[in-house]
C-alpha positions in Angstrom: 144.3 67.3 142.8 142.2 69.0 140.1 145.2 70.5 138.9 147.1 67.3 138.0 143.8 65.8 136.4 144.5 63.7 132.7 143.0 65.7 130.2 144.5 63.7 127.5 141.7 61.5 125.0 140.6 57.8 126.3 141.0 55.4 124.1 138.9 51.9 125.0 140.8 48.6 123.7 138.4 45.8 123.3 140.2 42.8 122.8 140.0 39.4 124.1 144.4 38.7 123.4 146.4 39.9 126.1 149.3 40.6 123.9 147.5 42.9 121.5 146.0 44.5 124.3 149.6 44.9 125.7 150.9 46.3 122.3 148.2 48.5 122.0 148.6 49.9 125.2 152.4 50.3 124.8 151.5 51.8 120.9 149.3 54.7 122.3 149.8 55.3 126.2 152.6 57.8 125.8 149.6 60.2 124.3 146.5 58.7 125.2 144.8 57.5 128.3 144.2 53.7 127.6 141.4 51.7 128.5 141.4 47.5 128.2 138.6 45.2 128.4 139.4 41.4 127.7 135.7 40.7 126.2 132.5 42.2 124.5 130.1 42.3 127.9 133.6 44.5 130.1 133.7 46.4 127.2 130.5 47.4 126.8 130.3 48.1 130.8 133.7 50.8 130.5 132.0 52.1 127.4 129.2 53.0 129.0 130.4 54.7 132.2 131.3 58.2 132.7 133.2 60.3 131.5 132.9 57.8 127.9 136.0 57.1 126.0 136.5 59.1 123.1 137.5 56.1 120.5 137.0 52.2 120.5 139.4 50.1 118.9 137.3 46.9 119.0 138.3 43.0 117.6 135.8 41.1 115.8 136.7 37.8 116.6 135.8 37.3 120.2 133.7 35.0 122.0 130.1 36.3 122.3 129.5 38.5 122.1 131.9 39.2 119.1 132.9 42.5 117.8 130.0 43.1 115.5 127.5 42.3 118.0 129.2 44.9 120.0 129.6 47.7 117.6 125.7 47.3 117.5 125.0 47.4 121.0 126.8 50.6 121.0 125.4 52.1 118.3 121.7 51.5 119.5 122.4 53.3 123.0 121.8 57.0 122.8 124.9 57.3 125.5 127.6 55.5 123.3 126.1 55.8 119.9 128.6 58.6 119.1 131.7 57.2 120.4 133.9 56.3 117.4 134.8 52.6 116.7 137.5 51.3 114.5 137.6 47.8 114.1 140.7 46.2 115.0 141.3 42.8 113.5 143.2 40.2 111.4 140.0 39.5 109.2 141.4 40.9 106.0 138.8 40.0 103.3 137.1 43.6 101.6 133.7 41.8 102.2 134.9 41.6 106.6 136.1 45.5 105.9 132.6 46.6 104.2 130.5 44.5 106.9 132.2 46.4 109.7 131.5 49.8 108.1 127.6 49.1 108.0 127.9 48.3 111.2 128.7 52.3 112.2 132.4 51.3 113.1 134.4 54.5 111.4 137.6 52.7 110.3 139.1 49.2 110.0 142.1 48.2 110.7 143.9 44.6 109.7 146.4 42.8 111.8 149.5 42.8 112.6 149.0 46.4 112.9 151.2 49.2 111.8 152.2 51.5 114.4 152.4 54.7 112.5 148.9 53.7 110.7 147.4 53.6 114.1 148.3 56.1 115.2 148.0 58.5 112.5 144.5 56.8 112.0 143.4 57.6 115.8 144.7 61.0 115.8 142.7 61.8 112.2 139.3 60.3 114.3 139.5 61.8 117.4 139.9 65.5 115.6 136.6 64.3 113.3 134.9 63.5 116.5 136.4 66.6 118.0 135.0 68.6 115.2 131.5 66.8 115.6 131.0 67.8 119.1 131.7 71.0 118.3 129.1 71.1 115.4 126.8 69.3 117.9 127.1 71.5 121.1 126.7 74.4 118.5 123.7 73.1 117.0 122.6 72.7 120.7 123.3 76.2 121.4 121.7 77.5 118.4 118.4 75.8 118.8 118.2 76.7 122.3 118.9 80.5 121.3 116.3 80.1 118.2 114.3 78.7 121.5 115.2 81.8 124.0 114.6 84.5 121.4 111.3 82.9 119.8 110.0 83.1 123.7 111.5 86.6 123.8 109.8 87.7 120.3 106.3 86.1 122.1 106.8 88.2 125.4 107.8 91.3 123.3 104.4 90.9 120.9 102.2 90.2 124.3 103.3 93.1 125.3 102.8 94.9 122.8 99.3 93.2 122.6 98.5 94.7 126.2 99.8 97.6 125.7 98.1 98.8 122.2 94.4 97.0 124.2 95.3 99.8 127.7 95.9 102.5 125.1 92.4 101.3 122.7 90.8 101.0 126.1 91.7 104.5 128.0 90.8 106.2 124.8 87.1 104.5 124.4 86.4 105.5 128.0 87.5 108.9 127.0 85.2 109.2 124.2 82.1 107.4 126.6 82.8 109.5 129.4 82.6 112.8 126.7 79.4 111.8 125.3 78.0 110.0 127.8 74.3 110.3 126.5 74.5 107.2 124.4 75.8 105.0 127.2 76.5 101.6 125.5 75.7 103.0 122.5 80.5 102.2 121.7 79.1 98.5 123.1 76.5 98.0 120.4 78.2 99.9 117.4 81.4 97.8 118.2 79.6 94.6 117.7 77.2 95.6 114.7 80.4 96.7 112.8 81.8 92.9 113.7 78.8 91.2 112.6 78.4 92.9 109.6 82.1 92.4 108.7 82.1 88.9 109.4 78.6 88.3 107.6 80.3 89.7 104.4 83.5 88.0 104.7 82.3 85.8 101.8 81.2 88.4 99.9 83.3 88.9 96.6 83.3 92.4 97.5 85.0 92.6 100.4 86.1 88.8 101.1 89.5 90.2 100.4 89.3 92.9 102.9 87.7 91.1 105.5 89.9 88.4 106.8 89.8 87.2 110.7 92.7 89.8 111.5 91.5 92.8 109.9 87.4 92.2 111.2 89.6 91.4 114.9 91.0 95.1 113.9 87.4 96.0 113.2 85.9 95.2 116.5 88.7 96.4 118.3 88.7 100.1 116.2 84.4 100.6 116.0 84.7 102.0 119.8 87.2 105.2 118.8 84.9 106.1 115.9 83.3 109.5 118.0 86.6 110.3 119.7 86.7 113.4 118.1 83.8 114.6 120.1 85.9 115.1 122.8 86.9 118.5 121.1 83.0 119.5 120.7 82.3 122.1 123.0 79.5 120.8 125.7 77.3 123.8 124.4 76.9 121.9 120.8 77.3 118.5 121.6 74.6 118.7 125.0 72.0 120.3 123.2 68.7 119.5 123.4 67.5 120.8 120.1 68.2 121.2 116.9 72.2 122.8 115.8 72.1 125.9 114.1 73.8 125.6 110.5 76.9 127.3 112.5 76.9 124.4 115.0 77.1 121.7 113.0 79.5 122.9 111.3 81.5 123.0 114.5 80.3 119.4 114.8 81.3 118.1 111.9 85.0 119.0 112.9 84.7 115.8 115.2 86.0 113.7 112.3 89.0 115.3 111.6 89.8 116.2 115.3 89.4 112.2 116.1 91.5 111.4 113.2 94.2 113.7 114.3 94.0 112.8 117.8 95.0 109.1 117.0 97.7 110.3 114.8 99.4 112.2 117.5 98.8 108.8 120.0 100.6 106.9 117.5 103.3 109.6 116.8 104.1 109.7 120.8 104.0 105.6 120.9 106.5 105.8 118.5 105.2 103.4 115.8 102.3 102.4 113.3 99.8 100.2 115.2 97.7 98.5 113.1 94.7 98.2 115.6 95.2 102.6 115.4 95.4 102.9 111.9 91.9 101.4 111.4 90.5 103.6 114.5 91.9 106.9 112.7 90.4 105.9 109.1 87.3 105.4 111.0 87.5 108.2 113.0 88.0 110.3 109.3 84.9 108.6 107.0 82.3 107.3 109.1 80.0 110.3 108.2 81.4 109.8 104.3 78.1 108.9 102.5 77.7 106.6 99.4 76.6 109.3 96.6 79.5 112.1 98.2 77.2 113.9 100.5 79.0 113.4 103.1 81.7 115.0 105.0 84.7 115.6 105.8 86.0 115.2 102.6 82.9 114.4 100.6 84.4 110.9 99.5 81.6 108.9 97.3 81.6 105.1 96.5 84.4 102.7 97.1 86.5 106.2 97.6 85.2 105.8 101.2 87.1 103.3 103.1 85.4 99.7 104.1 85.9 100.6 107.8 84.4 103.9 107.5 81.1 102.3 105.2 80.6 99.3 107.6 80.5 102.1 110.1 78.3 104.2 109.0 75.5 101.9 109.2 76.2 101.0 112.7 76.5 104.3 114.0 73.4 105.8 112.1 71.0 102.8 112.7 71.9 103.1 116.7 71.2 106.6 116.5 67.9 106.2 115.4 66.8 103.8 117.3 68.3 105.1 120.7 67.3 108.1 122.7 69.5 111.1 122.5 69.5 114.5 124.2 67.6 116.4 121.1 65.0 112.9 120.5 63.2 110.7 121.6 64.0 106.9 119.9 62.6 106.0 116.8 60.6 102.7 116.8 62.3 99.6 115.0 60.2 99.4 112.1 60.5 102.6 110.9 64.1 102.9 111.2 64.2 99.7 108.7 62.5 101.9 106.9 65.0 105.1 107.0 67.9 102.6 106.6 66.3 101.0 103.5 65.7 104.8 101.7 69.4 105.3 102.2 70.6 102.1 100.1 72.5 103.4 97.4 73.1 107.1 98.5 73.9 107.0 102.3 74.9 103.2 102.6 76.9 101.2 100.1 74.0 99.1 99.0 75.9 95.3 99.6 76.2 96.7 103.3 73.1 97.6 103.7 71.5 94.5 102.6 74.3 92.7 104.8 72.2 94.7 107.7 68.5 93.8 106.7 69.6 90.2 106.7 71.2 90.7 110.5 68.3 92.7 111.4 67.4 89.9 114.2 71.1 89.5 114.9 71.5 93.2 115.3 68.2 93.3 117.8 69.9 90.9 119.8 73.2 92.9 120.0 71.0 96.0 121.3 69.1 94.4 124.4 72.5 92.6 125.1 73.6 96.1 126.0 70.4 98.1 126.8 70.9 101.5 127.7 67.7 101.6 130.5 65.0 99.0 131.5 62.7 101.3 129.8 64.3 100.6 126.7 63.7 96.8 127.3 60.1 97.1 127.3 59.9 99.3 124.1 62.4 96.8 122.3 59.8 94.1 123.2 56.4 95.9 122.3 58.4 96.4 119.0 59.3 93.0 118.3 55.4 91.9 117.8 55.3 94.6 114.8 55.4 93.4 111.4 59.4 94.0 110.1 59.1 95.8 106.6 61.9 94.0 104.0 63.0 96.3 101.7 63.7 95.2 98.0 67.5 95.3 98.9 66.2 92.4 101.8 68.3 89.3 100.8 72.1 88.3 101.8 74.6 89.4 99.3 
């Protein structure tokens, strides 16, 4: 029955002389289950069967194969290699005792053997290998908990990942479906902001600023920069004409009502979010202008924060060249034009000539996401027009 099972250590005796296998046996049976095998190949056969012995005492001097030869056939099997061997011989000669050692064996033992030596000697090796497979099966259990929490850290960031992209998501469509006049005008922003960033990545400027996470941030931020006009009342932001000194005043609130409105999402998630943090700064400076003009907070030069400058020339050149509720859209060429008088007091000038050398880059980005068919045709009567380069034209 499973209740009368040995649990005592195995010991494997490898010897090819009866009597020492006898003595052994008669040495070490009263504590140890004992194993014999009369030669190399039957010792090599127990060694390798299950459950393994927990110690070897193996002979040297054996016909083949001999005791060495078997010490390294254990050793090279991944099932036996940690199975302690002590040599168990009459070779007495410190050179015999130092070629056993390199051979793996963990003791060695001369002839006629000592009872009280072997014994004290197999006791002190099985609680080293005792100890061993304890540091081993810990190892293993540490790894594979290093393992199970690394997997755990990757499902926690994921979904964390998914959860900050539903939350960027719901709040673009909440600032599209507010101000619905510019259609994909979020698109288009979104991805002039990401060329622009990566096109100055180089840039000694801002190469520091602009790594691949924080431009990823970028693109992922650009869509919450009008969020705050969900607070506009329709009366000011639908209006056909021109806002009354009074009005845009009102409008100009959008800023810090979008900035505050992220705050209070990230307050009620419960943490920073990096992807957030960007959105709000954007959300606070995108209509900060170069020479202080600006507003909310009137903020002039590198005071204004690179998200809210690399903005600001995405927002203002879609604006001008896309039709709004109070204007018609202003041809390509001329809004070069506009863009170029504003290097150096709207637009931080290295930005601005970042955008003159994407001009093509940022057409493309604006009939990838066209507002009306309409639009198409204007976009290509416009491209046969001569493209003015302003003296700010090259790449920084």
């Amino acid at each position: 029955m499973e209740a009368n099972k040995d649990t005592r250590p195995a010991i494997l005796v490898i010897d090819d002389s009866p009597q020492n296998l006898l003595l052994i046996d008669e040495l070490l049976s009263s504590e140890y289950r004992v194993k014999v095998a009369a030669n190399g190949n039957r010792g090599l056969a127990i060694a390798r069967q299950t459950p393994a012995p927990d110690l070897i005492l193996l002979d040297v001097r054996m016909p083949e194969p001999d005791g060495y030869e078997v010490c390294r056939q254990l050793k090279a099997d991944p099932a036996t290699s940690d199975i302690p061997i002590i040599f168990l011989t009459a070779l007495n000669d410190p050179a015999d005792e130092a070629q056993g050692l390199a051979r793996g064996a963990v003791d060695y033992i001369t002839k006629p053997v000592s009872p009280p030596i072997l014994s004290a000697r197999v006791c002190n090796h099985l609680r080293l290998k005792e100890v061993a497979s304890f540091l081993r099966d810990r190892n293993a259990f540490l790894e594979a908990e290093v393992q199970r929490r690394t997997e755990e850290s990757r499902r926690r960031a994921e979904e964390a990942r998914v959860a900050q992209e539903t939350i960027m998501i719901s709040l673009a469509s909440i600032a599209e479906a507010r101000d619905n006049e510019t259609g994909n005008h979020i698109l288009r922003t979104q991805h002039y902001v990401r060329a622009l960033a990566e096109h100055l990545s180089t840039h000694p400027r801002f190469s520091a600023q602009l790594g691949e996470e924080m431009i990823d941030l970028l693109f992922k931020a650009a869509p919450l920069h009008d969020i705050g006009k969900v607070g506009i009342p329709d009366r000011i932001l639908m209006k056909p004409g021109r806002l009354t000194d009074e009005e845009m005043t009102i409008m100009k609130t959008h800023t810090t009502i979008g900035h505050d409105a992220i705050e209070k999402t990230m307050q009620r998630v419960g943490e920073r979010v990096p992807v957030l943090e960007v959105a709000k700064e954007i959300a606070l400076t995108h209509q900060e202008k170069w020479d202080g003009s600006g507003y909310p907070l009137g903020l002039a030069g590198d005071a204004i924060p690179l998200s809210g400058r690399l903005m600001a020339v995405a927002d203002v050149y879609d604006a001008l060249i896309s039709r709004r509720v109070y204007k018609e859209p202003i041809p390509i060429p001329e809004t070069i034009e506009i863009m170029i008088r504003g290097r150096g007091s709207h637009f931080d000038p290295d930005i601005l000539d970042a955008f003159l050398h994407l001009r093509e880059r940022f057409r493309e980005i604006q009939e990838r996401f066209i507002d009306l068919p309409e639009e198409l045709e204007r976009l290509e009567a416009n491209r046969h027009l001569s493209m003015p380069s302003g003296p700010a034209g090259s790449s920084p």
